[in-house]
C-alpha positions as CSV (number, residue, x, y, z in Angstrom):
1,X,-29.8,12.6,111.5
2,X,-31.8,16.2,111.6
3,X,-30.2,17.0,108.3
4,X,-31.8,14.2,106.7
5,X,-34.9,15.1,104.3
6,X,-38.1,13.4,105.1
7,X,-37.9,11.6,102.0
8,X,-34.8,10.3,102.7
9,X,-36.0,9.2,106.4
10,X,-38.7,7.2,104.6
11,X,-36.8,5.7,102.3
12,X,-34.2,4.3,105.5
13,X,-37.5,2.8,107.5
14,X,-38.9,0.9,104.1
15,X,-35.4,-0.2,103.3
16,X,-35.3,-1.3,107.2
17,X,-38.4,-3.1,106.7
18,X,-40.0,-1.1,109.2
19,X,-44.4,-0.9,109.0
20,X,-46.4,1.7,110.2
21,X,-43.9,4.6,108.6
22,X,-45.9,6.7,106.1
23,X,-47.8,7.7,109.4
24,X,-45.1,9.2,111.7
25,X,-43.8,12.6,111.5
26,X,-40.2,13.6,110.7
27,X,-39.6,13.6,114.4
28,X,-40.7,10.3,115.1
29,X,-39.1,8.5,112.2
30,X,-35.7,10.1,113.6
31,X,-36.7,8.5,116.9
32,X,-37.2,5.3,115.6
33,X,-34.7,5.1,113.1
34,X,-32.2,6.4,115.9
35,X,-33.2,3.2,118.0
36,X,-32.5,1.1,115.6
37,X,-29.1,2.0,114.0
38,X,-27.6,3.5,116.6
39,X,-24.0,2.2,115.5
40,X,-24.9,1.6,111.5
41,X,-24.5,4.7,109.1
42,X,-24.6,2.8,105.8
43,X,-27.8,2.7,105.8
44,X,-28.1,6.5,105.0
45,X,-25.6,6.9,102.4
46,X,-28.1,4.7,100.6
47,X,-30.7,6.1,101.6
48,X,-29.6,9.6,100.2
49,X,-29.0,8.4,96.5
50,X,-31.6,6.2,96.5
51,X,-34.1,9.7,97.1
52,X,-32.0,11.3,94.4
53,X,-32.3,9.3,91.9
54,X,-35.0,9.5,88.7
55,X,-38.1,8.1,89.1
56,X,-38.7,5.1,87.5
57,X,-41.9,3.8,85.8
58,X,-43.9,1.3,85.9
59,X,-45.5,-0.1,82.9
């Protein structure tokens, strides 16, 4: 979970539903996240294209 980008940790916790997020640093998002999906790794292959992708707008 290290290798993960910041980006890509805080795009896992809002997908999770998690609150509180935007405030935590790398190494406590890892901890959190860590508790949580201790046996679930789907969560960052989607995580990982999600950050990739384009931006989108809003208009």
């Amino acid at each position: 979970m290290n290798t993960k980008t910041f980006k890509e940790l805080k795009k896992a916790a809002k997908d999770q539903g998690m609150r509180g997020y935007l405030k935590l640093t790398k190494a406590e998002l890892i901890a959190r996240l860590s508790a949580r999906n201790d046996e679930d790794d789907g969560v960052w292959e989607d995580a990982r294209g999600d950050a990739r992708a384009e931006p989108t707008t809003i208009k």
